[in-house]
TITOR-673972 format. One record per residue (C-alpha): residue in one letter; x, y, z; chain. Coordinates in Angstrom, 2 decimals, padded with zeros to 5 digits. Layout:
! residues N
a,X,Y,Z,A
...
This chain:
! residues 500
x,046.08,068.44,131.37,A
x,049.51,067.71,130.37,A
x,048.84,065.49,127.45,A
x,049.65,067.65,125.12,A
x,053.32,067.41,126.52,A
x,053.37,064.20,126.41,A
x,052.45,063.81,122.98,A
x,055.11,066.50,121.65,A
x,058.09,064.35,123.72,A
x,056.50,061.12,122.13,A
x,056.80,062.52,118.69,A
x,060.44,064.11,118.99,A
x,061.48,061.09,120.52,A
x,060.39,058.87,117.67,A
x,061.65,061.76,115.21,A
x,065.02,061.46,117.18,A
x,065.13,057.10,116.82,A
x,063.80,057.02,113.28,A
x,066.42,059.88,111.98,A
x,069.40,057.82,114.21,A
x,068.30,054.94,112.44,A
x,068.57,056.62,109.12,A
x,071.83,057.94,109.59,A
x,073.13,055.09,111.47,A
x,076.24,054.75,108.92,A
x,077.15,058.70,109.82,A
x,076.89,058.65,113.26,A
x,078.96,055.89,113.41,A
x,081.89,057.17,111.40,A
x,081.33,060.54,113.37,A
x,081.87,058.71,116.60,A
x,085.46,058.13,115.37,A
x,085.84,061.72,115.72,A
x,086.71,064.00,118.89,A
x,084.46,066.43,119.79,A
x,082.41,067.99,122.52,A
x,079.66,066.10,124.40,A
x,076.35,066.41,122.38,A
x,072.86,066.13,123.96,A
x,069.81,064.55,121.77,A
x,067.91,066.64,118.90,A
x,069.99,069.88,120.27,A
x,073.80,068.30,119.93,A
x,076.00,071.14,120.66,A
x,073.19,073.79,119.69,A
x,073.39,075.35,123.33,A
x,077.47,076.70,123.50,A
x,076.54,079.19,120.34,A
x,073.84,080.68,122.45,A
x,076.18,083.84,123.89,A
x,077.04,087.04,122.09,A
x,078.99,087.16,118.76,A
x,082.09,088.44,120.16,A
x,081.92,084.77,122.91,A
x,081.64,083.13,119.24,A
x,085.82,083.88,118.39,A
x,086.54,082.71,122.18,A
x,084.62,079.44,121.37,A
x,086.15,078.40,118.34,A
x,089.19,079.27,119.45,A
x,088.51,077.10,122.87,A
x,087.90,074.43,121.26,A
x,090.58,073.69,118.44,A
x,092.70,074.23,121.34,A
x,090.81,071.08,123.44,A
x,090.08,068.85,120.54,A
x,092.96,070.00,117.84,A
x,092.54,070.74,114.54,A
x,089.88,068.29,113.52,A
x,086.49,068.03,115.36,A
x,083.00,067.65,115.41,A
x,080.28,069.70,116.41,A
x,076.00,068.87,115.55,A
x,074.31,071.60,115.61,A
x,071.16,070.08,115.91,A
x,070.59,066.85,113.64,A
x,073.53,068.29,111.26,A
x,077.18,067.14,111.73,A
x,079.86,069.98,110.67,A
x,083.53,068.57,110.96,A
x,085.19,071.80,111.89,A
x,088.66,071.26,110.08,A
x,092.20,073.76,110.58,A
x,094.98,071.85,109.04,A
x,096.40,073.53,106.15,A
x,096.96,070.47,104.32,A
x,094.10,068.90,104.90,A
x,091.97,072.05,103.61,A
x,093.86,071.98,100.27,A
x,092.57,068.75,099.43,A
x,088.78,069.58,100.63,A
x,088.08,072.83,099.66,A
x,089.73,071.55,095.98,A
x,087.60,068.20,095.38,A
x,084.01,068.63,093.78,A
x,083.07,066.19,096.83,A
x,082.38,069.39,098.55,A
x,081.50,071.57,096.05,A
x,077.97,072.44,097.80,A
x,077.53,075.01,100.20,A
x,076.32,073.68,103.62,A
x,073.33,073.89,104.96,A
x,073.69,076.75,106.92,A
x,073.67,078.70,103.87,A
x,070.04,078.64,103.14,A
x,069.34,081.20,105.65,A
x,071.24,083.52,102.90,A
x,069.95,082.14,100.51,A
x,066.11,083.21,102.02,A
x,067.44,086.56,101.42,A
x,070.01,086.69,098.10,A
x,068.68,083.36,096.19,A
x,070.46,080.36,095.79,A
x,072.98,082.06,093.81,A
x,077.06,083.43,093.14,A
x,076.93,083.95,097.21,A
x,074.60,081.70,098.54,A
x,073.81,079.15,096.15,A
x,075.87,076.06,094.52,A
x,075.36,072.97,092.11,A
x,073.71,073.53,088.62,A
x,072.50,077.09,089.54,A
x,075.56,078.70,091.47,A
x,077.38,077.06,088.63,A
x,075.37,078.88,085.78,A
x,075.03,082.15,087.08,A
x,078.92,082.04,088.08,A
x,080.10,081.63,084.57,A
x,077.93,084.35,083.11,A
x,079.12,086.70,085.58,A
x,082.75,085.89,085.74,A
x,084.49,087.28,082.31,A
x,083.55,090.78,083.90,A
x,085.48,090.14,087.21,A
x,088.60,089.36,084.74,A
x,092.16,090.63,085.18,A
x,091.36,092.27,081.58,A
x,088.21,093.61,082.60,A
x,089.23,094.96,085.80,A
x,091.63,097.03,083.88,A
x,088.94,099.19,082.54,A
x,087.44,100.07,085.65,A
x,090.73,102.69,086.24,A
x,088.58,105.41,085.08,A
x,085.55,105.34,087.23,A
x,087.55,104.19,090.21,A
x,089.62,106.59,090.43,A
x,086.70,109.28,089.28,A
x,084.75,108.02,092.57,A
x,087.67,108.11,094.84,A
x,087.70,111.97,093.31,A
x,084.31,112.45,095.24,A
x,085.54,110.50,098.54,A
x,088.83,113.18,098.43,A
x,086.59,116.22,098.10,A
x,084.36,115.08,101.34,A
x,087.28,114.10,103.45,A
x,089.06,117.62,102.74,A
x,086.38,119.19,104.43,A
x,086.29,117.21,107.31,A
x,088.62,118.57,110.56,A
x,090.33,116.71,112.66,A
x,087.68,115.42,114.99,A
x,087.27,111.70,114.79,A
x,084.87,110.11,112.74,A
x,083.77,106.94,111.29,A
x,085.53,106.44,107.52,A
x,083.76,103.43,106.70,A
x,080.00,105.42,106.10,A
x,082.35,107.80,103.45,A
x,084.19,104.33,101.83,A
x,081.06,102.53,101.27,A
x,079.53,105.41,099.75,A
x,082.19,105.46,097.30,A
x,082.48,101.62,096.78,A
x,078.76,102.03,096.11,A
x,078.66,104.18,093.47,A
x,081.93,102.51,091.63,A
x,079.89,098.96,091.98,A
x,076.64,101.19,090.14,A
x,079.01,101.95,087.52,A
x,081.08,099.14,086.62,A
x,079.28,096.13,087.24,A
x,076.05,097.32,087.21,A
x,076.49,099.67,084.24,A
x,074.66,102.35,085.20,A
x,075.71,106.27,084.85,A
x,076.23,108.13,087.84,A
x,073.03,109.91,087.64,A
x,071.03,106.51,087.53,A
x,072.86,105.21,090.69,A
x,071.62,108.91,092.69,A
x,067.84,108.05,091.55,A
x,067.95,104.23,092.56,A
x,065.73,103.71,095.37,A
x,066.78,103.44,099.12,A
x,070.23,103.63,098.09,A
x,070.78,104.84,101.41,A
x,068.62,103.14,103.32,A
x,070.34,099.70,101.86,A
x,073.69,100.92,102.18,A
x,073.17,101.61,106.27,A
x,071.51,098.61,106.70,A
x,073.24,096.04,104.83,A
x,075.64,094.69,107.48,A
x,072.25,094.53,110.19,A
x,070.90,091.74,107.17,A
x,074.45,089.84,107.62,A
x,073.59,090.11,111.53,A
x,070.16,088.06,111.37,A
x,071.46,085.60,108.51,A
x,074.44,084.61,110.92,A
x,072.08,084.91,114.10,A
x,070.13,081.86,112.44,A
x,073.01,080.18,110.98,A
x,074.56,080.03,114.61,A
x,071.45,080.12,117.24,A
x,069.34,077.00,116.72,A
x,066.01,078.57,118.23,A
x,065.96,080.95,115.03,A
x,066.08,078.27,112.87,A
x,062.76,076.87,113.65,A
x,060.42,078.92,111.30,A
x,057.65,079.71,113.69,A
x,059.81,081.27,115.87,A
x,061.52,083.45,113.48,A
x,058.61,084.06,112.09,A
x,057.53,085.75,115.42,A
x,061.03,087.70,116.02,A
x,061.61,091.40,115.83,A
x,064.25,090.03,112.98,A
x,062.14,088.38,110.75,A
x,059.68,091.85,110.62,A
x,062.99,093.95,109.77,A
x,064.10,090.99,106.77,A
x,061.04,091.52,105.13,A
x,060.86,095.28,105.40,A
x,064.57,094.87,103.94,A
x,063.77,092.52,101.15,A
x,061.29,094.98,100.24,A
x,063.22,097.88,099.46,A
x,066.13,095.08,097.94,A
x,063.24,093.90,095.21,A
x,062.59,098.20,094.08,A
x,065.99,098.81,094.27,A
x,067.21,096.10,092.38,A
x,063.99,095.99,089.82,A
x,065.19,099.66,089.36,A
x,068.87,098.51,087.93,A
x,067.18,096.00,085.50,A
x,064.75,098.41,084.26,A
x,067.39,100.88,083.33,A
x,069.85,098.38,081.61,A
x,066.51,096.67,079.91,A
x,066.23,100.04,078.28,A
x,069.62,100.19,077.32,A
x,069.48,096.96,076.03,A
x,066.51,097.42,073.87,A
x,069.03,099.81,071.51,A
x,071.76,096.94,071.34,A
x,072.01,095.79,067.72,A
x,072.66,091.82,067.09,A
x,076.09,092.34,066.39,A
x,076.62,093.80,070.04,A
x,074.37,090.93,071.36,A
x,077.04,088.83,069.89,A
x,079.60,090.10,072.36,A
x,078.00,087.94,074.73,A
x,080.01,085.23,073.78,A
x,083.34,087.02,073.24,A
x,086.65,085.40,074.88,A
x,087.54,089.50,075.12,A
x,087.60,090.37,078.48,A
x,087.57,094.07,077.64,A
x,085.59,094.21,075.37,A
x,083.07,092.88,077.40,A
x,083.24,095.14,080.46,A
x,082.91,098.34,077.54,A
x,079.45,096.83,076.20,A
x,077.89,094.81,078.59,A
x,077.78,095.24,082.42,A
x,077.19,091.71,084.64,A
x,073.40,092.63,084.80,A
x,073.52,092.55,080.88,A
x,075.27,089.43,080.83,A
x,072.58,087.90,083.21,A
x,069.45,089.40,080.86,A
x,070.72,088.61,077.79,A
x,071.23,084.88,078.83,A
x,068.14,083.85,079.17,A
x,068.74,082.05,081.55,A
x,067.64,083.74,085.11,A
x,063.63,084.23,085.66,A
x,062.15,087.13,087.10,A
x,063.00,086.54,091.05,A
x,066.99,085.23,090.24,A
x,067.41,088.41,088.20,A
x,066.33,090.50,090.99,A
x,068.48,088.56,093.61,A
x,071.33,087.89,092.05,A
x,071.56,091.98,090.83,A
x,071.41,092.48,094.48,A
x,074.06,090.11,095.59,A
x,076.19,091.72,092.68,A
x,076.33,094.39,094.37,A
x,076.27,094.05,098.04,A
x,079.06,091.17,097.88,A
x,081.01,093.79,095.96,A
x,080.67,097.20,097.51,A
x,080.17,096.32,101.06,A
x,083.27,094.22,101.35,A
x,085.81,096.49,099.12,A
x,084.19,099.49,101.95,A
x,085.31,097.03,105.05,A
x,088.67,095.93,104.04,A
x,089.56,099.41,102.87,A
x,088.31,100.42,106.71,A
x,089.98,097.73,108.58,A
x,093.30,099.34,106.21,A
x,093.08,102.71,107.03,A
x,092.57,102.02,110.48,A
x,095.25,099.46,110.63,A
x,097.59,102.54,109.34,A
x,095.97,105.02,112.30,A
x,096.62,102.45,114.59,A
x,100.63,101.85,113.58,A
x,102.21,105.03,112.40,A
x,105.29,103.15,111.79,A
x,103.56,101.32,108.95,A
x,101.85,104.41,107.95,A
x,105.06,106.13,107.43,A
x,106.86,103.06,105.62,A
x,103.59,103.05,103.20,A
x,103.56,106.59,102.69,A
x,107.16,106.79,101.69,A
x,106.67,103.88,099.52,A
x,103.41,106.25,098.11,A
x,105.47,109.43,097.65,A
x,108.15,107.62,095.86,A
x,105.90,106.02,093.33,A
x,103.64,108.96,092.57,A
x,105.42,111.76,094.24,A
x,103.12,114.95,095.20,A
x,100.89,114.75,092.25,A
x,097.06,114.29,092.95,A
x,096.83,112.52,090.23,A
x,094.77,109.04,088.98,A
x,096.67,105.67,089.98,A
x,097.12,103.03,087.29,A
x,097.57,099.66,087.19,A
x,101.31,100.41,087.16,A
x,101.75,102.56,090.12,A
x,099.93,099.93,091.87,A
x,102.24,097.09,090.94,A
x,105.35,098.99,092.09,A
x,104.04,099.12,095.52,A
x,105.54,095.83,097.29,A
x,104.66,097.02,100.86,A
x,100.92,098.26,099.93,A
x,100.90,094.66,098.86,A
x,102.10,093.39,102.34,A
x,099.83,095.69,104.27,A
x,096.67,094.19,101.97,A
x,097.44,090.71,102.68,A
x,097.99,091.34,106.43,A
x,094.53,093.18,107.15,A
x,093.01,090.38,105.08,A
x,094.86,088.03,107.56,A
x,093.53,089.56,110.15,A
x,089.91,090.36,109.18,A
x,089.14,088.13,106.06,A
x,085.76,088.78,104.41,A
x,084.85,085.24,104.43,A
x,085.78,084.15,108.11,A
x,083.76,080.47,108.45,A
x,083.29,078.49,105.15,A
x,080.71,075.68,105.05,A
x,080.48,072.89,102.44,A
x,078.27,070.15,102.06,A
x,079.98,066.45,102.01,A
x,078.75,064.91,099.32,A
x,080.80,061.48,099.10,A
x,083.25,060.00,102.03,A
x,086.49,062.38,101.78,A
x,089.51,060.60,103.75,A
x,092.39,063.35,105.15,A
x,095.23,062.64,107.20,A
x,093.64,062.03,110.68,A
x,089.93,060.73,109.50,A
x,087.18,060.52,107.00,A
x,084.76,062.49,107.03,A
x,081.66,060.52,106.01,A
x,078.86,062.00,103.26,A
x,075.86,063.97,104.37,A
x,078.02,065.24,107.25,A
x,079.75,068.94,106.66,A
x,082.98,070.74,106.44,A
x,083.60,073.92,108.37,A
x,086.72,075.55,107.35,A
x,087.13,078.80,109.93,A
x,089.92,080.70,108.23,A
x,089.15,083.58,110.73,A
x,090.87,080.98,113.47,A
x,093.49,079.52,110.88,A
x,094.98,083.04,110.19,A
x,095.60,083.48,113.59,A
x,096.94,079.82,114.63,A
x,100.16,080.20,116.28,A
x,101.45,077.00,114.75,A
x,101.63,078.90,111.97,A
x,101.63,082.23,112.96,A
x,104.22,083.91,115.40,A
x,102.36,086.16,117.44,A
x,099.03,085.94,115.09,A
x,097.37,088.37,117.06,A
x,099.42,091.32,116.27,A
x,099.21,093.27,113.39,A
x,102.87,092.85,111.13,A
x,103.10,093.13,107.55,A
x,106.34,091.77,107.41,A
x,104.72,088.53,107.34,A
x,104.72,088.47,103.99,A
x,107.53,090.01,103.12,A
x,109.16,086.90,101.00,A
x,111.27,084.82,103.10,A
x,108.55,084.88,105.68,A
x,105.98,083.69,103.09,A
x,108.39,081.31,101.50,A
x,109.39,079.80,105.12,A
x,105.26,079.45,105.66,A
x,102.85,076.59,104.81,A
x,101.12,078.34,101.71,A
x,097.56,076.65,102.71,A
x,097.88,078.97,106.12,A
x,096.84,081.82,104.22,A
x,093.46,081.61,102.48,A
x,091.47,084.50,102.34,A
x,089.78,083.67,098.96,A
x,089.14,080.55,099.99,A
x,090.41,077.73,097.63,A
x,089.37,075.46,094.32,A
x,086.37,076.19,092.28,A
x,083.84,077.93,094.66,A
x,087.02,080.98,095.85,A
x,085.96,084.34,095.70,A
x,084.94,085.35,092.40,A
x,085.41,089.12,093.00,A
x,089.27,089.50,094.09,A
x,090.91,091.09,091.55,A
x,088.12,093.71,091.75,A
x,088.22,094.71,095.67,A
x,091.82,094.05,095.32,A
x,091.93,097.05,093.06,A
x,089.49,099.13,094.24,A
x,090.48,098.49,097.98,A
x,094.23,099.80,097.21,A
x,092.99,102.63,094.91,A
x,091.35,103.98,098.12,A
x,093.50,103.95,100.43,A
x,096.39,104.97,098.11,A
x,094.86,108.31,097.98,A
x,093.55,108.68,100.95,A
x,097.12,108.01,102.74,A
x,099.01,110.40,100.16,A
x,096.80,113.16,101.15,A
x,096.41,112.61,105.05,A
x,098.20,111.20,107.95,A
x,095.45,109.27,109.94,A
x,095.49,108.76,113.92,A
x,092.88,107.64,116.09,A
x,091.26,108.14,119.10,A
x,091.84,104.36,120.09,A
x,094.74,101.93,119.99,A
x,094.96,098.28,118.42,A
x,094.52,096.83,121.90,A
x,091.01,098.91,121.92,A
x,089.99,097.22,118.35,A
x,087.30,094.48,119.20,A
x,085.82,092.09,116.26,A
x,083.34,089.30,115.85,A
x,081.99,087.17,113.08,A
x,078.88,088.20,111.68,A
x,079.09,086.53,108.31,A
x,082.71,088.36,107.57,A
x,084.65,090.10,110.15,A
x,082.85,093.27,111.83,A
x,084.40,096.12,114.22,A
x,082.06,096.69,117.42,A
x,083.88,100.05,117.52,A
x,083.40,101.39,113.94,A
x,086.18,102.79,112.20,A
x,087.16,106.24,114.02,A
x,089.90,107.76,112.71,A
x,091.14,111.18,112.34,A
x,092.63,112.98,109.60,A
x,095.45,115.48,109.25,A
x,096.40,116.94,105.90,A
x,099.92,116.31,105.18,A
x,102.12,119.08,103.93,A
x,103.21,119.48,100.26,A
């Protein structure tokens, strides 16, 4: 009997008229915009159904088709896929679109609608206890155990020969450990005891892969169907180990806590940025406010630290590999290295760092290249008009800075790797708004100064030491967006110990 299949078209079509009727007033602003052809309750679900790397070509397809505002539904939701410059000044700045979008809740399943994943009341809370340890101020203070960790990477590169190998699993060992002790607070010895420390730090970026595999494939996104993947059977196993590992971190700063005298508790509220960071970690901060229950403590202490030491580990890679891959930059850096700190293994400060113009150049151009956050999403929550439409509430913005970093109307040759880019009469001849890799008004990245530091600490010492090759070339390198921007290849690089 085919009733049954009856009855199910019956009901999605009535689903399909009642929900056009609802959003009558959106659809017909939306048809005011260009876009692809869209088919009913799917829209343009179907052209994100090939692999992630097909994901890049697609994008890029089709700003080239439709320009650089368009529409896409992916399924009943509208996203307005926006790459003017100008145009994402204004919308990433107004608090009409300070939500995240609804593709975000598939992150949020897994890190809480919190700093990452999370916005309104909530995202807004938990962002201001957190921030006065991601200061400039408080940064500062971190000199000590970043450079301490970056000891420990030295000492297990030294051994290594020349055989090519993967940096990132030795980076994000080290990122770990400095996240442990800064912003967790914990002591060394407390981060070796935590709990699948390992196991998390392997399978971090395999989490990223099924949150963006739902974002982006519309079958995944029906709950049943997840619920029956191979994907939804590894989250769980994931979010498992996340919940000890993370309830392992609050019970040791809960302890610590418990010999804090009222006078310390008081610090809570200081405007001293440095003072802060030398009492109380950002897990403190987030106990001693009251303010989180049980499950947002655990989830946000986890998102602490993942946003944090994953993404310092991949930018640091995508550096170092960036220097393999272009030993004419290499050299230009490591003279610029030499000259600052000469042959002294020695700590970097603050100082050193600022009279490095070129390290500066090289950081911005890998985050052109590979920026952490590659496609933004915000929620429209009242009509926003830009130059070439308006882009009606309930409907979303997609701002894919992955594809604006490399738009050759603002780029020459985007797709090569040159750090005189932003040398300054190439960034003062440049539309500023081209180059966003924190993203823009009140929801940017809250964490900059702090991978910022720790990224160039890295690979400061890791390029005074040893001259890196590869095995591969740039035109080898092959990326796709998984959340940030990922490597198919790894990092392989080899490295050869420069002489005194």
């Amino acid at each position: 009997m085919i009733w049954p299949l009856y009855f199910i078209i019956g009901a999605l079509s009535a689903f399909w008229l009642v929900w056009r009727y609802q959003n009558r007033r959106m659809i017909a602003m939306a048809s005011k915009i260009v876009g692809p052809p869209a088919i009913p309750l799917l829209g343009n679900a179907l052209l994100f159904m090939g692999q992630p790397e097909q994901f890049v070509k697609l994008l890029r397809d089709l700003t080239t088709k439709y320009g650089s505002v368009f529409k896409l539904w992916l399924g009943p939701d509208l996203n307005i896929v926006v790459s003017d410059p100008d145009d994402l000044k204004v919308l990433l700045a107004t608090p009409k679109t300070n939500s995240k979008g609804p593709q975000y809740k598939y992150m949020a399943d897994l890190l809480g609608g919190g700093i990452l994943s999370g916005s309104g009341p909530t995202w807004r809370k938990h962002r201001k206890i957190a921030t006065p340890n991601y200061g400039k101020r408080a940064i500062e203070t971190y000199s000590e155990v970043f450079n301490k960790e970056v000891n420990i990477l030295m000492e297990k590169l030294r051994i290594k020969n020349s055989e090519p190998f993967d940096i990132y699993y030795d980076i994000v060992r080290c990122t770990s450990f400095t996240v442990c002790q800064t912003l967790m607070g914990l002591t060394r010895e407390e981060a070796t005891t935590l709990p699948h420390l390992e196991e998390i730090i392997d399978k971090t970026q395999c989490e990223y892969d099924v949150i963006f595999q739902r974002m982006t494939k519309w079958y995944l996104q029906i709950d049943p169907v997840f619920w029956a993947s191979k994907q939804h059977s590894e989250q769980k196993r994931f979010m498992s180990i996340m919940e000890e590992f993370s309830e392992k971190i609050l019970q040791h700063r809960l302890e610590k806590l418990k010999n804090l005298d009222d006078s310390k508790r008081d610090l809570m509220n200081s405007e001293d940025d440095a003072v802060i960071n030398t009492q109380l970690s950002v897990i403190d901060r987030f106990i001693l406010s009251q303010e989180l229950d049980q499950d947002e403590l655990v989830k946000e202490t986890f998102t602490i630290f993942t946003s944090s030491q994953e993404a310092s580990a991949k930018i640091s890679s995508f550096l170092l590999l960036m220097m393999a891959y272009h030993p004419e930059c290499q050299a230009k850096l490591y003279d610029e290295i030499k000259t600052v700190i000469g042959n002294d293994d020695r700590c970097l400060t603050d100082k050193d760092l600022k009279k490095m113009p070129y390290l500066e150049m090289v950081f911005k151009e890998v985050l052109r290249l590979f920026p952490i956050g590659a496609i933004l999403q915000r929620t429209v929550n009242e009509d926003i008009e830009i130059s070439s439409c308006t882009l009606p509430a309930g409907s979303s913005l997609v701002a894919p800075i992955y594809h604006l970093h490399r738009d050759p109307r603002f780029w020459t040759k985007p797709e090569y790797f040159d750090p005189e880019r932003f040398n300054p009469e190439n960034t003062n001849n440049r539309n500023p708004n081209a180059y966003v890799p924190f993203s823009l008004g009140p929801m940017d990245c809250l964490g900059r100064f702090f991978g910022t530091k720790l990224v160039k600490t890295i690979c400061v010492r890791v390029l005074r030491e040893f001259e890196l090759t590869s095995p591969e070339t740039y035109d080898d390198l092959r990326v796709f967006i998984s959340v940030s921007v990922v490597s198919r290849n790894g990092f392989p690089v080899s490295l050869h110990r420069r002489k005194k």
